[in-house]
C-alpha positions in Angstrom: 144.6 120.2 92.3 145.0 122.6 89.1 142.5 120.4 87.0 139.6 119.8 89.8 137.7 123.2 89.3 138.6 122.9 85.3 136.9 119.4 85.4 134.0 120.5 87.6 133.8 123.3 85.0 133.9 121.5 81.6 131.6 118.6 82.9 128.9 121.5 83.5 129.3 123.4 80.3 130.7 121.1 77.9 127.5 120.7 75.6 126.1 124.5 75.8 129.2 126.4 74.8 131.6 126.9 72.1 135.4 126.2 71.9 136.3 129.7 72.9 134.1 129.7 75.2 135.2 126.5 77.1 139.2 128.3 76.8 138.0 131.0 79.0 136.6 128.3 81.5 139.8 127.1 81.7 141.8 130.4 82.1 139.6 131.7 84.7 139.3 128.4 86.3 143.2 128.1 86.9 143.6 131.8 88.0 140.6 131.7 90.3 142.4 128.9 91.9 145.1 130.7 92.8 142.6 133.1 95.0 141.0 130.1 96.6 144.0 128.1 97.7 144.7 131.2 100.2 144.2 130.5 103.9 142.5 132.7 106.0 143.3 133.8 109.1 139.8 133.0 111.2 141.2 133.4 115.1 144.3 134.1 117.3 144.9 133.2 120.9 148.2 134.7 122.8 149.9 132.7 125.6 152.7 134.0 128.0 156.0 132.9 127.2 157.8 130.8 129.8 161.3 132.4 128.6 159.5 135.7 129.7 160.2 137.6 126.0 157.2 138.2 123.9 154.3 135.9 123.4 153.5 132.5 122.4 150.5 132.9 119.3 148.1 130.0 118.2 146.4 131.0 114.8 143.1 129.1 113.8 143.7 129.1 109.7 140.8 128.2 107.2 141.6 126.8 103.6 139.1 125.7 101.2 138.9 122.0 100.1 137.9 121.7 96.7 137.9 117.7 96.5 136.0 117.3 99.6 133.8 120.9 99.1 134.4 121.7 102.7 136.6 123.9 104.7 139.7 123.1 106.1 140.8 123.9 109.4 144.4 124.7 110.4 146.4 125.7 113.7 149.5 127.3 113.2 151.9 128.3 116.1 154.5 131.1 116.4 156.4 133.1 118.8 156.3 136.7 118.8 158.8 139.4 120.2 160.3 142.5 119.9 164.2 143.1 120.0 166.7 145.2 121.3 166.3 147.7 118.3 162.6 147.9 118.7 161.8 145.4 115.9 160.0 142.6 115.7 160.9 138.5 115.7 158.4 136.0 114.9 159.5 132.1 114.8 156.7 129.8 113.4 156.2 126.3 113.6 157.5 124.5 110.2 153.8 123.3 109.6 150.3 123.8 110.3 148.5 121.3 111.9 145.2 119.9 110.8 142.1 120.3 112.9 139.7 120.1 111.0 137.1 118.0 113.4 137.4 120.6 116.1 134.3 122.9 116.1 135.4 124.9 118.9 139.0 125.4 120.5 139.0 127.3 123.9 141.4 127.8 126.3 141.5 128.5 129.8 141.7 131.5 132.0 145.2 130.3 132.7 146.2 129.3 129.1 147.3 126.1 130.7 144.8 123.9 129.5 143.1 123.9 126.1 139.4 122.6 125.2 138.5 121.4 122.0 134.6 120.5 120.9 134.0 117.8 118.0 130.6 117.6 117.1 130.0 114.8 115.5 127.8 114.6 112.0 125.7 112.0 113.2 123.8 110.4 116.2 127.4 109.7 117.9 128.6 111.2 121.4 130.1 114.7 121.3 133.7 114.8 122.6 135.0 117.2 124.8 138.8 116.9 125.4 140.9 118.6 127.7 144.8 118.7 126.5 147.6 120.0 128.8 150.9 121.0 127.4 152.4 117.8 126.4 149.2 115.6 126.1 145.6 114.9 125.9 144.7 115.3 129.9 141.3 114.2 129.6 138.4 113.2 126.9 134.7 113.1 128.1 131.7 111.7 125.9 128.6 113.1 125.9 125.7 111.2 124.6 123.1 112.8 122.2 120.2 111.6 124.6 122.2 114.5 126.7 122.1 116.9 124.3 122.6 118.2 120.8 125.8 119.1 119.3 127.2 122.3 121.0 126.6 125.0 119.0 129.6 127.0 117.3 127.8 129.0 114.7 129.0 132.6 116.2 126.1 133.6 117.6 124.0 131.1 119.9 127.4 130.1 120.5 129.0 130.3 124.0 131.4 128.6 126.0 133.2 129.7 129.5 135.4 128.2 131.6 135.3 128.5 135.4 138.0 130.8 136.8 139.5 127.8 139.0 139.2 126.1 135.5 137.3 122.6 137.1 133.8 123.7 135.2 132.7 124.5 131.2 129.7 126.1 130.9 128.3 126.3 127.1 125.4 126.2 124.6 123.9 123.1 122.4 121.2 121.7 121.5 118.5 120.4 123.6 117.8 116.8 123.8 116.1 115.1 121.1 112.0 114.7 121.9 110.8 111.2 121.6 109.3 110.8 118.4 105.8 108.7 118.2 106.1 105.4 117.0 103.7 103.4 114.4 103.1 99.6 113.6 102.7 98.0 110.4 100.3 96.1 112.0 98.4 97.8 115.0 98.9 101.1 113.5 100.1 103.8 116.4 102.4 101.9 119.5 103.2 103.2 123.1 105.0 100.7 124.7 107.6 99.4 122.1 111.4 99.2 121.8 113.4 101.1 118.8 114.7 97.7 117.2 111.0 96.3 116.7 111.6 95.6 113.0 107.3 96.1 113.1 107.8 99.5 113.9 109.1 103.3 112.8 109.6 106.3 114.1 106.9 109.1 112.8 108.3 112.8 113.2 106.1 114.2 115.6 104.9 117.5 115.9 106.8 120.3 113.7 108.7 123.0 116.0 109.9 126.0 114.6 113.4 127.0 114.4 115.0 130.3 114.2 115.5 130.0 110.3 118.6 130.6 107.7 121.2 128.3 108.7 119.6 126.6 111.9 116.9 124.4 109.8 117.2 121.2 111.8 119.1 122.8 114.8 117.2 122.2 118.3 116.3 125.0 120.5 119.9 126.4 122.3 119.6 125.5 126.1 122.6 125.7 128.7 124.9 123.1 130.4 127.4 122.7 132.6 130.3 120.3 132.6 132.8 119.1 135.5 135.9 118.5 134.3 137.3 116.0 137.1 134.4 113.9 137.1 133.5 114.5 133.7 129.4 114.7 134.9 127.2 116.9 132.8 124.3 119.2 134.0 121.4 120.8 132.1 120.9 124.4 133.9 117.6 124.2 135.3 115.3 127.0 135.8 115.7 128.7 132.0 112.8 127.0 130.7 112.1 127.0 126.9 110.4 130.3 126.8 114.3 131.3 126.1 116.9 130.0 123.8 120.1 131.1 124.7 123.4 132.1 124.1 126.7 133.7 125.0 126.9 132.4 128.2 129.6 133.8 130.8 131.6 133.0 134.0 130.4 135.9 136.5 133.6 136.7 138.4 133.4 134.6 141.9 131.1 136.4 144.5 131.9 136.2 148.3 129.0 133.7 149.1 128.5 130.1 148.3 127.0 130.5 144.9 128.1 131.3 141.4 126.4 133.1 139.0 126.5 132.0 134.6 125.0 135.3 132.7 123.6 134.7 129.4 121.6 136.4 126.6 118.2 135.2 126.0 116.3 135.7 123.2 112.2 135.4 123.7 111.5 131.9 122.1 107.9 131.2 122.8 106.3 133.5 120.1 106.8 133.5 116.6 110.2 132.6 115.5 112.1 134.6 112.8 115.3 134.2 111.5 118.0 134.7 113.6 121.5 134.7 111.2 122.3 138.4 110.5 119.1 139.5 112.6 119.8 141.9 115.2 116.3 143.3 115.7 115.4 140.0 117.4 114.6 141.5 121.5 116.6 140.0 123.6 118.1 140.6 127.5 121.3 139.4 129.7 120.3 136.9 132.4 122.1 135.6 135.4 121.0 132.4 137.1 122.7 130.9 139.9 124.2 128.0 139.9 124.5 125.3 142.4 124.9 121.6 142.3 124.3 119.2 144.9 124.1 115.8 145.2 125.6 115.4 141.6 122.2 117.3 140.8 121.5 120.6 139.5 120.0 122.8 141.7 116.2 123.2 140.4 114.9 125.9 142.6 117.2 128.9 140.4 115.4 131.4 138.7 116.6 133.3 136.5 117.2 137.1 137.1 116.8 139.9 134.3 119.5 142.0 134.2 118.7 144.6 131.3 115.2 144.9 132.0 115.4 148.8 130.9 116.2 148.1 127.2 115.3 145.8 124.2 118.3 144.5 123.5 121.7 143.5 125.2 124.1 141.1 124.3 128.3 139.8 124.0 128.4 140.7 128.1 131.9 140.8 129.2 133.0 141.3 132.6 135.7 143.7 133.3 138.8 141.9 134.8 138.3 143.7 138.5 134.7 142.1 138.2 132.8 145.6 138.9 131.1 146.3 135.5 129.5 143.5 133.2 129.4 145.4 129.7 127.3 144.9 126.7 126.3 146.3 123.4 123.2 147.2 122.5 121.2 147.2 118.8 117.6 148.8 120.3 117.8 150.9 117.4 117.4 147.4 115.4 114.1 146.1 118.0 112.9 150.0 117.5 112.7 150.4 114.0 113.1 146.6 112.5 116.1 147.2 110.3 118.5 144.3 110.6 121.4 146.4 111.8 122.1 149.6 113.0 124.3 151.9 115.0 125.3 149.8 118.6 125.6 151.3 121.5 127.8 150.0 124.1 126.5 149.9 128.2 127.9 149.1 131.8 125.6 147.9 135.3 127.8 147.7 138.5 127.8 143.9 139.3 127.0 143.2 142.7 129.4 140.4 144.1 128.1 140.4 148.0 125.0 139.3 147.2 122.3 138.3 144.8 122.5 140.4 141.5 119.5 141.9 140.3 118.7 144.6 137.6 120.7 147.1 137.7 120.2 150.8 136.1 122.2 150.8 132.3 124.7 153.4 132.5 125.6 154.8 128.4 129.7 154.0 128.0 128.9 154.9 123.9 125.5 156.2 122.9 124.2 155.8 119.2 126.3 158.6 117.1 123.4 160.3 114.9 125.6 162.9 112.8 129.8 162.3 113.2 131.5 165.9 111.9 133.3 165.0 108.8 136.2 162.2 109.5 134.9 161.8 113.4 133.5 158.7 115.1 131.0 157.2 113.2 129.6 155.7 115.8 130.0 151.2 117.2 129.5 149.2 114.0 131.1 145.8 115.7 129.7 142.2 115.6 132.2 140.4 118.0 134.0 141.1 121.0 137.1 139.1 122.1 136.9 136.9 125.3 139.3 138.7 126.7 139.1 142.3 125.2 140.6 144.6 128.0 144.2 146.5 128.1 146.5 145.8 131.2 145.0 149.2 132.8 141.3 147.1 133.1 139.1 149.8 131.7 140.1 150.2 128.2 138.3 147.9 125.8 140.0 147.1 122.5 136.5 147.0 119.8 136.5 146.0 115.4 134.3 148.5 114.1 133.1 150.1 111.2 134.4 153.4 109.8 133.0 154.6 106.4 134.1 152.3 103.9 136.9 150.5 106.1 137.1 148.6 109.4 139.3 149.9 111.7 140.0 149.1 115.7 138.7 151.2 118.5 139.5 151.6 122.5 136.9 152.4 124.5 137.4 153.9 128.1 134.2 151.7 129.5 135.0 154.4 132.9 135.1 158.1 130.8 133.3 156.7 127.9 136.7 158.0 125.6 136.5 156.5 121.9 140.3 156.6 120.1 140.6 155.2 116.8 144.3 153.2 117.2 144.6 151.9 113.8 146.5 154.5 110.9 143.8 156.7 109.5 145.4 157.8 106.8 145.2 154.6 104.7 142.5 152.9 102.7 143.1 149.5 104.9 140.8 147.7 106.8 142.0 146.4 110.1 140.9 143.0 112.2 141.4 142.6 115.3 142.8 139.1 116.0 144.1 139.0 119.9 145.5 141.1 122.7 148.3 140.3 125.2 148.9 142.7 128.3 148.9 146.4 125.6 150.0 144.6 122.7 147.6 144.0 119.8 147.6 141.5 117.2 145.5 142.4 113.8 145.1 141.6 110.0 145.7 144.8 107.9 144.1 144.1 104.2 142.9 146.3 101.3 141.1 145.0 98.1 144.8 145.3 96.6 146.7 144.1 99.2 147.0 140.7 100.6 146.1 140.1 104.1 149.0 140.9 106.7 149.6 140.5 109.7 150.1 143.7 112.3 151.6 144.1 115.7 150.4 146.8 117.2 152.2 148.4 121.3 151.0 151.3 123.1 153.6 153.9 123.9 153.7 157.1 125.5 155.6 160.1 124.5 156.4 162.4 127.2 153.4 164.9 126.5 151.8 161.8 128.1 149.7 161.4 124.6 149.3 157.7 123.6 150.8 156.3 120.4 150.2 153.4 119.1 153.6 151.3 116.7 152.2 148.8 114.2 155.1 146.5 113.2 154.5 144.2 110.0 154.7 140.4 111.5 156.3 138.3 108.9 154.0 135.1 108.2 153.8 132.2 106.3 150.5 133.0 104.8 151.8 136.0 103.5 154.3 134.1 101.5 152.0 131.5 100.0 150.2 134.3 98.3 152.8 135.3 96.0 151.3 134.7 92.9 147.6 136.9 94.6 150.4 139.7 94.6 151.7 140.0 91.9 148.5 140.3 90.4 147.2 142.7 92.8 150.1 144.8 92.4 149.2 146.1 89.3 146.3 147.5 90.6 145.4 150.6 92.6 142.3 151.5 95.2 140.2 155.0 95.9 137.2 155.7 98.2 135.2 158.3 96.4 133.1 160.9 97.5 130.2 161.2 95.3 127.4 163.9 96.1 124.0 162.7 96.2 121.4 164.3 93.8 117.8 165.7 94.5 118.3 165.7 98.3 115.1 166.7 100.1 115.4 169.7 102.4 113.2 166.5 105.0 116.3 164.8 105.0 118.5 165.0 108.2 122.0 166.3 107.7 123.3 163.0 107.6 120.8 161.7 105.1 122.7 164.7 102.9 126.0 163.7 102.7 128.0 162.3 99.7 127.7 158.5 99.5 131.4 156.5 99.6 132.0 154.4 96.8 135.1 152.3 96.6 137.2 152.4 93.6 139.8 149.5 91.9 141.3 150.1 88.3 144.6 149.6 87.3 147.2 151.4 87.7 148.0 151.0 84.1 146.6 154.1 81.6 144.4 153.4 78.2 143.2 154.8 75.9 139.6 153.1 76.9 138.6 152.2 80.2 138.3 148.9 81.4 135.0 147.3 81.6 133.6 148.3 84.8 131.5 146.1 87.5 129.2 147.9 89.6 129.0 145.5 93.2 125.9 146.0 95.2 126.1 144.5 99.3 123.3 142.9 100.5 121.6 143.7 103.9 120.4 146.3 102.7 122.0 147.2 106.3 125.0 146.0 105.8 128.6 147.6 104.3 130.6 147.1 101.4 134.6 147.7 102.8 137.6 147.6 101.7 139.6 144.8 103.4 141.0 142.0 100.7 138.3 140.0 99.2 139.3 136.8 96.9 136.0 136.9 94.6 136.8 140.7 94.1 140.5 140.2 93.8 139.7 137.7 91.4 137.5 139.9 88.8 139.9 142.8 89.3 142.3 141.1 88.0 140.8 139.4 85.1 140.7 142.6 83.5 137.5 144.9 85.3 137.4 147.9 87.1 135.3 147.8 90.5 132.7 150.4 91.5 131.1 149.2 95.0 128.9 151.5 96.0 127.8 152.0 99.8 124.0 153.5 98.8 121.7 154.8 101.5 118.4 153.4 102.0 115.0 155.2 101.8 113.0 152.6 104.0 113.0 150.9 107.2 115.3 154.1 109.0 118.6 152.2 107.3 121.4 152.1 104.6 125.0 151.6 104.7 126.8 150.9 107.9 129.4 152.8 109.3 128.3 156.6 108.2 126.6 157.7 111.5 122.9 156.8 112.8 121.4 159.9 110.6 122.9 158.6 106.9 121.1 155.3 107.8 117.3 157.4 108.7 115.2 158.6 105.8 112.2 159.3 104.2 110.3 155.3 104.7 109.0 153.2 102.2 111.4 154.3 99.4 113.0 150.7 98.3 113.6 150.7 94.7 113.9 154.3 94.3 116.7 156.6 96.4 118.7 153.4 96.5 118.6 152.6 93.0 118.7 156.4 92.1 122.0 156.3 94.6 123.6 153.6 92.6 123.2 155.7 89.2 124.5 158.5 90.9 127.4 156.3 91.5 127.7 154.9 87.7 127.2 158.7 86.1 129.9 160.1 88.4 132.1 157.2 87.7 131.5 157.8 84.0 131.9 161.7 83.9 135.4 161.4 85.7 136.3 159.4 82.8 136.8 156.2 84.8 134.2 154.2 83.1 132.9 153.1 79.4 129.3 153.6 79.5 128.9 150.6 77.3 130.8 148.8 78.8 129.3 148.8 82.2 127.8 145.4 84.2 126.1 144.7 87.4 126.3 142.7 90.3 124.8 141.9 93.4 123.4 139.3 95.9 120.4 139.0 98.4 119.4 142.8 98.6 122.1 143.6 96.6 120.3 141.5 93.8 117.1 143.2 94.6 118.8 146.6 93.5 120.4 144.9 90.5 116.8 143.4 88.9 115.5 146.6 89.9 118.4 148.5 87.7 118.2 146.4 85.0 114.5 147.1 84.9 114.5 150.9 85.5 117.6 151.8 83.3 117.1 149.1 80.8 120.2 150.5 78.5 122.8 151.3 81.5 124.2 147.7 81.4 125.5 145.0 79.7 125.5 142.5 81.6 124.3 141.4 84.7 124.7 138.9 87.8 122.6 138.0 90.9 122.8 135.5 94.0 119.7 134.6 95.6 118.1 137.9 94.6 115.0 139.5 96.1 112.9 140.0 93.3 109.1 139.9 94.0 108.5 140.8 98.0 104.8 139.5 96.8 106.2 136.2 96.8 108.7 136.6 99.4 106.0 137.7 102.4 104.8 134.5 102.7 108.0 131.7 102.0 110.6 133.3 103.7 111.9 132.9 107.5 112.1 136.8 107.8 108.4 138.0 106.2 108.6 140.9 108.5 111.7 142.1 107.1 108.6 142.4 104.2 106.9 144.6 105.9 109.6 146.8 107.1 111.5 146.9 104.0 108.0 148.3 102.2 106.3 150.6 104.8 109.0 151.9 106.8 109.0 151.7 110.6 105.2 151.3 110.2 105.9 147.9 108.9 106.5 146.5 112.8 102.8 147.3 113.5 101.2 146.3 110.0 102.7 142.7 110.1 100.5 139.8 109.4 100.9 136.3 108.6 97.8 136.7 106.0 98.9 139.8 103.9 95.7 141.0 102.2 95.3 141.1 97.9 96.0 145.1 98.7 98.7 144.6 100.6 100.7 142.2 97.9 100.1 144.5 95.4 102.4 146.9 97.2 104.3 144.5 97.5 104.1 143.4 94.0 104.8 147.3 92.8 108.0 147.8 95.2 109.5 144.6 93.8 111.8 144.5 91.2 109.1 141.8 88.7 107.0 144.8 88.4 110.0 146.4 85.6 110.2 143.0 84.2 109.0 144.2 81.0 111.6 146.5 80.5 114.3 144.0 80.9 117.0 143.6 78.4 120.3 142.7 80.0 121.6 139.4 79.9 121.8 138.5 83.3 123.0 135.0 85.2 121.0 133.7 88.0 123.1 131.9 90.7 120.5 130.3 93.4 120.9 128.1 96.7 118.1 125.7 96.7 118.1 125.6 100.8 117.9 129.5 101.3 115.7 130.3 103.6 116.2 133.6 103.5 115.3 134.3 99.5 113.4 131.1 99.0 115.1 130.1 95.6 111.8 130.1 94.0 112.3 134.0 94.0 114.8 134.2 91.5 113.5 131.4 89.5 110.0 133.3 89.3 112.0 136.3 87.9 114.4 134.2 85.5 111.7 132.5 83.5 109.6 135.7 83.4 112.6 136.9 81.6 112.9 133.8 79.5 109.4 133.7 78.1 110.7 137.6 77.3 113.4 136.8 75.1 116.1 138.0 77.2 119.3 136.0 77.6 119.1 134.3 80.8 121.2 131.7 82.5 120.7 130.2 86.2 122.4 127.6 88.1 121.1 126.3 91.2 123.1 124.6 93.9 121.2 122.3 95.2 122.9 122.3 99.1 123.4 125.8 99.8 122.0 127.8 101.8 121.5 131.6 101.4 125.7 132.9 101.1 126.2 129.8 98.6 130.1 130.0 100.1 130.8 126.0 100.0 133.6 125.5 98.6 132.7 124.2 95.3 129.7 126.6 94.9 131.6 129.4 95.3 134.5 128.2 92.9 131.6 127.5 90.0 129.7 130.7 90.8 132.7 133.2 90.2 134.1 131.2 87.5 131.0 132.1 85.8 130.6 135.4 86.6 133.5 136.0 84.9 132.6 134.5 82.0 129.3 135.5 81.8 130.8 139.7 82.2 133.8 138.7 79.7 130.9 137.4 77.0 129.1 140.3 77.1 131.3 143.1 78.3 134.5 142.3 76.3 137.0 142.7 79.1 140.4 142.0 78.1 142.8 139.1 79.0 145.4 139.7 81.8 
């Protein structure tokens, strides 16, 4: 394995670069390798142990696979307890077992039973198998003329099991239309057979899909599976004027009848993209269900259960089956940005009769201005299946706090937030898996290796709650050896950094000091190390500070990090995890506060003596490319170097190619964008676009800057950054571009990802003469 990525590497460069050159391909090659060999811990599921000590632990482990440029997927087992001296035993299984066909891995209610989806990569049957302790207890075959594959993207994605465990209920694909068929000699047929040689299929009728990675995917529709007879039911009554998602088991009402709630999103309009969307309206359902006759009842309807707001979504039932709770983005719907504060809501669930909507009761309302080191507010994508204490009312959340993820309970009956993870470190926290009022999470920093972390709630006898984190000792931690002893000579800050030129229109929020994370190391010179400014994308999105491998990787080649969490000027949105007022502004400032934000970063970095000012590079992807081409064009001498992925860099362009055009419209004009949208922008209005973009400072542009582009992004049509890089060409500036030909908008394959941060560092080591670790 240590030659693959220098092979892939030479092959590329081999007749554009010198000798040197081509050594520090090969340096950086081997060393990145150590940072993508790591496993990541994806999952955790935690089983009762029949001995009646601690807890039986499944871990669901990614690796990447160079050779095969695809992830692979691991299971690894342990046993977890405490002893007699309050510390902590974990036995692991000797090895890791492969799963890589499995696309989803469930298991019951019970833990007894353990259901694992393989969707296949072609026309063939999906599998659904059913194994027991010992054995594989049942396989079932479903045909695609049934339905797609069953969709496991995170999102869409939803599968249940019935609390007596004989039904699945879960999300795929609807069945493939018939496509029209033609005749090489009558021209169009009707009444034909698929193996006439005469004939082929023609495509049909285009149908939209909901954009960035779903191109291809069929509209999400609901099903039902019995496990003993292995029969397979489409829900009737949705209808396709919803695709859904996220469906639930309602807990077993007193009548006949038994109830699936879902999330639907409003699919008979126009569809945007959907992948890292949450301003798409949506609502919880129920529907009954009720099969007779090995039939599927058709007279349901379904039942509206949010109808007082705009958004609702990840329902979970409590486990006395009173309250279905959700989180909530309307902020997002409101206003357009992507993401936002959530607020998290309860409706009393009726289980002696029909449910029906039910008024939304606030369990966390949107935070607008925390007090300094207070709740921020719910920044959390995911909940656990299972997310409840043993006391049924506390919910264990991820979330969002400043620069760093942490985990939250939340009191869904007095609405009580408690931050249980240390808040005196500079970690970020994941929350893994609960068992009874024992947590399992992954504790990382930039500069510290992901670990493991059992966390138990005790009380002290003022009755306050305390929560122990124990350190689990892991396997994963000791593959990584080589990761930490690099790392260790490193060190991490989160700086404060006051924001200049604030308006006395801004919202106190709006006027606080922006967080920026630091990484240098530890080690004192004479001159700083080269520094790399990182810009997220979003723009509603967060730059934290759990362990990254790309930014491990350039750390410790010899670069300081400044990653900057900016506020946003535009569309009521910035950085997550500040409060609801740092993300609300003046609108229709992109290109301006946030850019000025990001100099305000680089100036205070440089007047506390932590940065060379020539000696300085740039990088950033999606949005976070938008703000580089727009730094590089509005502080033409500032950098040295610079490096974008799939950058947004003429909105002009943009409007009309990619599957989010309103995010266009929003990112430009503010909340005003939502009502000026139009699928025919005027020459007026792409000139405003043309001026907010980036291409309208291209003449100022000096830096030598690498363009890494997916050629399947749908997000930032790759025609965007080409547009900009030959501008820059026919310029004279310095340019280099690679384009990956199956990526999509992260460009996170395996192999991708290997070749773009092997060139990044290059690319910064040419130009910003960074020295050799």
């Amino acid at each position: 394995m240590d030659g693959v990525g220098v092979r892939a590497v030479k092959e590329v460069t081999s007749n554009l670069i010198g000798e040197e050159e081509e050594e520090e391909y090969v340096s950086q090659s081997k060393l990145y390798k150590e940072f993508t060999s790591m496993s990541t811990i994806d999952k955790a599921w935690t089983f009762n142990s029949s001995s009646g000590r601690g807890f039986h632990t499944m871990f669901s482990i990614s690796q990447p696979n160079l050779l095969a440029n695809k992830q692979k997927k691991l299971m690894l087992s342990s046993t977890i307890s405490e002893d007699s001296n309050g510390g902590l035993n974990a036995e692991w299984a000797p090895f890791p077992i492969d799963v890589t066909g499995a696309s989803l891995m469930v298991p019951s209610p019970s833990g007894s039973k353990l259901l694992v989806v393989r969707n296949p990569e072609n026309d063939l049957p999906i599998h659904f198998e059913i194994w027991g302790p010992f054995q594989l207890e049942k396989e079932i075959c479903v045909p695609q003329s049934k339905h797609g594959s069953v969709y496991a993207d995170g999102w869409f994605e939803g599968i249940s099991w019935s609390s007596d465990e004989s039904a699945i209920a879960y999300v795929a694909e609807e069945p493939n239309v018939h496509k029209p068929l033609f005749s090489d000699t009558t021209g169009y047929k009707t009444d034909v057979t698929e193996k006439d040689l005469n004939s082929w299929k023609g495509q049909g009728d285009w149908e939209e899909d909901w954009g960035e990675a779903y191109f291809g995917k069929r509209q999400p529709a609901l099903f039902v599976i019995n496990i003993n007879s292995g029969d397979v039911h489409a829900v009737q009554g949705i209808g396709r004027s919803l695709s859904v998602g996220q469906v639930v088991w309602a807990p077993t009402t007193t009548g006949l009848h038994e109830y699936l709630v879902f999330v639907g999103w409003p699919s008979d309009a126009r569809k945007f993209g959907m992948k890292y969307c949450y301003n798409r309206p949506c609502a919880i359902y129920a529907i009954r269900l009720e099969i007779r006759d090995n039939t599927m009842n058709k007279d349901a309807s379904v039942i509206n259960l949010t109808q007082g707001t705009s958004s609702a979504f990840l329902p979970r039932f409590t486990p006395d089956g009173k309250f279905l709770v959700f989180l909530s983005a309307k902020t997002c719907v409101d206003t357009g940005a992507h993401s936002a504060t959530h607020s998290l809501h309860k409706i009393e669930w009726d289980t002696k009769g029909e449910p029906s909507p039910a008024k939304i009761a606030d369990v966390v309302p949107v935070v607008m201005c925390p007090e300094d080191g207070c709740f921020p507010g719910i920044y959390c994508f995911d909940v656990l299946s299972k997310p409840w204490l043993s006391d049924g009312s506390t919910m264990i959340l991820s979330s969002i706090w400043g620069s760093t993820e942490v985990i939250i309970s939340v009191n869904v009956l007095s609405g009580k937030v408690t931050r249980i993870t240390p808040s005196d470190s500079n970690h970020s926290w994941s929350l893994l898996a609960l068992d009874g009022n024992n947590v399992l999470a992954v504790s990382s920093s930039l500069v510290d290796v992901p670990q493991i972390k059992y966390g138990s709630l005790k009380k002290e006898e003022s009755e306050d709650v305390i929560w122990r984190w124990l350190d689990v000792s892991s396997p994963t931690s000791v593959s990584a050896e080589k990761v930490k002893s690099l790392l260790s000579s490193l060190q991490l800050d989160i700086l404060k950094i006051p924001v200049k030129n604030v308006s006395e229109n801004l919202k106190k929020g709006a006027r606080k000091p922006i967080e920026a994370i630091y990484v240098c190391s530890k080690s004192k010179h004479e001159d700083c190390d080269p520094l790399i400014v990182i810009l997220h994308g979003g723009p509603h999105g967060v730059s934290l500070s759990s362990f990254s491998k790309t930014l491990g990787f350039l750390a410790s080649i010899g670069y300081s990090l400044l990653i900057v969490n900016y506020r946003q000027q535009y569309s009521c949105r910035g950085s997550l995890g500040f409060g609801e007022e740092a993300l609300q502004s003046v609108l229709g400032k992109i290109g301006s506060q946030d850019v000025n934000d990001v100099l305000t970063a680089v100036d205070h970095a440089v007047d506390m003596g932590l940065a060379n000012p020539s000696k300085i590079s740039v990088l950033g992807g999606s949005h976070g490319g938008f703000l580089t081409t727009h730094l590089i064009g509005q502080a033409p001498d500032k950098f040295a170097a610079a490096a974008v992925r799939n950058p947004v860099c003429n909105l002009a362009l943009m409007v009309g190619t990619s599957d989010i055009p309103d995010w266009c419209f929003v990112e430009t004009f503010g909340t005003q964008g939502l009502s000026s949208y139009t699928e025919a922008p005027s020459p007026q209005l792409l000139s405003f676009f043309h001026e907010k973009s980036p291409i309208a400072h291209i003449s100022k542009v000096k830096t030598p800057t690498l363009f890494l582009l997916g050629a399947k992004d749908l997000r930032v049509p790759v025609t965007n950054g080409l547009q900009f890089a030959r501008a820059l060409k026919e310029n004279g500036v310095t340019v280099k571009v690679i384009v990956f030909p199956e990526d999509i908008h992260p460009i996170n394959r395996p192999q991708s990802d290997f070749e773009s941060f092997v060139n990044i560092g290059v690319w910064f080591k040419k130009y910003c003469n960074a020295n050799k670790v």
